[in-house]
C-alpha positions, 0 to 999 in steps of 0.5 A: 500500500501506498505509505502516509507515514511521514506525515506531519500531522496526524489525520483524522478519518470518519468512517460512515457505512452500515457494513461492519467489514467495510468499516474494519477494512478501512479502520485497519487501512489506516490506522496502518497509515497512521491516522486516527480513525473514528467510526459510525454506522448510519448517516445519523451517527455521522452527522452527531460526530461531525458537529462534536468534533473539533477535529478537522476531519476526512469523512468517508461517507457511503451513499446507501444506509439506514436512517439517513443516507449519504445524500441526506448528509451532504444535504446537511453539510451543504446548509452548514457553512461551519460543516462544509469548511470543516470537513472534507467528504469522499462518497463510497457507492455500489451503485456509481453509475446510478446516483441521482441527479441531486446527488451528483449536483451536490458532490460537484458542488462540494468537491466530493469525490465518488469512489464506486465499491469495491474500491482498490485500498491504494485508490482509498488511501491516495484520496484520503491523502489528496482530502487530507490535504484539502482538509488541511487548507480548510483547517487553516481557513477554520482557524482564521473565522472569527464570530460576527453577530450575524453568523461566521466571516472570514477574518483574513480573507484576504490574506489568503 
C-alpha cells in the first residue's frame, strides 16, 4: 500500500457505512497509515460526530444506509457553512453509475469525490491523502473565522 507515514500531522478519518467489514477494512487501512480513525454506522451517527468534533476531519461517507443516507448528509453539510469548511467528504457507492441527479449536483458542488465499491485500498488511501490535504487548507481557513453577530466571516480573507 501506498505509505502516509511521514506525515506531519496526524489525520483524522470518519468512517460512515452500515457494513461492519467495510468499516474494519478501512479502520485497519489506516490506522496502518497512521491516522486516527473514528467510526459510525448510519448517516445519523455521522452527522452527531461531525458537529462534536473539533477535529478537522476526512469523512468517508457511503451513499446507501439506514436512517439517513449519504445524500441526506451532504444535504446537511451543504446548509452548514461551519460543516462544509470543516470537513472534507469522499462518497463510497455500489451503485456509481446510478446516483441521482441531486446527488451528483451536490458532490460537484462540494468537491466530493465518488469512489464506486469495491474500491482498490491504494485508490482509498491516495484520496484520503489528496482530502487530507484539502482538509488541511480548510483547517487553516477554520482557524482564521472569527464570530460576527450575524453568523461566521472570514477574518483574513484576504490574506489568503
Amino acid at each position: 500500500m501506498g505509505g502516509m507515514g511521514g506525515m506531519a500531522r496526524t489525520s483524522v478519518a470518519l468512517i460512515v457505512d452500515d457494513d461492519t467489514d467495510i468499516r474494519s477494512l478501512v479502520r485497519t487501512a489506516l490506522e496502518e497509515e497512521g491516522w486516527d480513525v473514528a467510526e459510525a454506522v448510519d448517516g445519523r451517527a455521522g452527522l452527531r460526530h461531525l458537529r462534536a468534533d473539533v477535529r478537522s476531519l476526512v469523512v468517508l461517507l457511503d451513499y446507501r444506509m439506514p436512517v439517513l443516507d449519504g445524500l441526506d448528509v451532504l444535504r446537511a453539510v451543504a446548509d452548514d457553512p461551519w460543516l462544509t469548511m470543516r470537513h472534507c467528504f469522499l462518497l463510497l457507492t455500489a451503485n456509481a453509475a446510478t446516483l441521482p441527479t441531486e446527488l451528483q449536483a451536490l458532490a460537484r458542488q462540494l468537491s466530493v469525490p465518488i469512489l464506486a465499491k469495491p474500491f482498490d485500498l491504494d485508490d482509498l488511501l491516495a484520496a484520503m491523502s489528496q482530502a487530507s490535504s484539502a482538509g488541511a487548507a480548510a483547517a487553516v481557513r477554520v482557524a482564521n473565522m472569527s464570530p460576527a453577530a450575524d453568523g461566521w466571516e472570514l477574518a483574513h480573507l484576504a490574506a489568503s
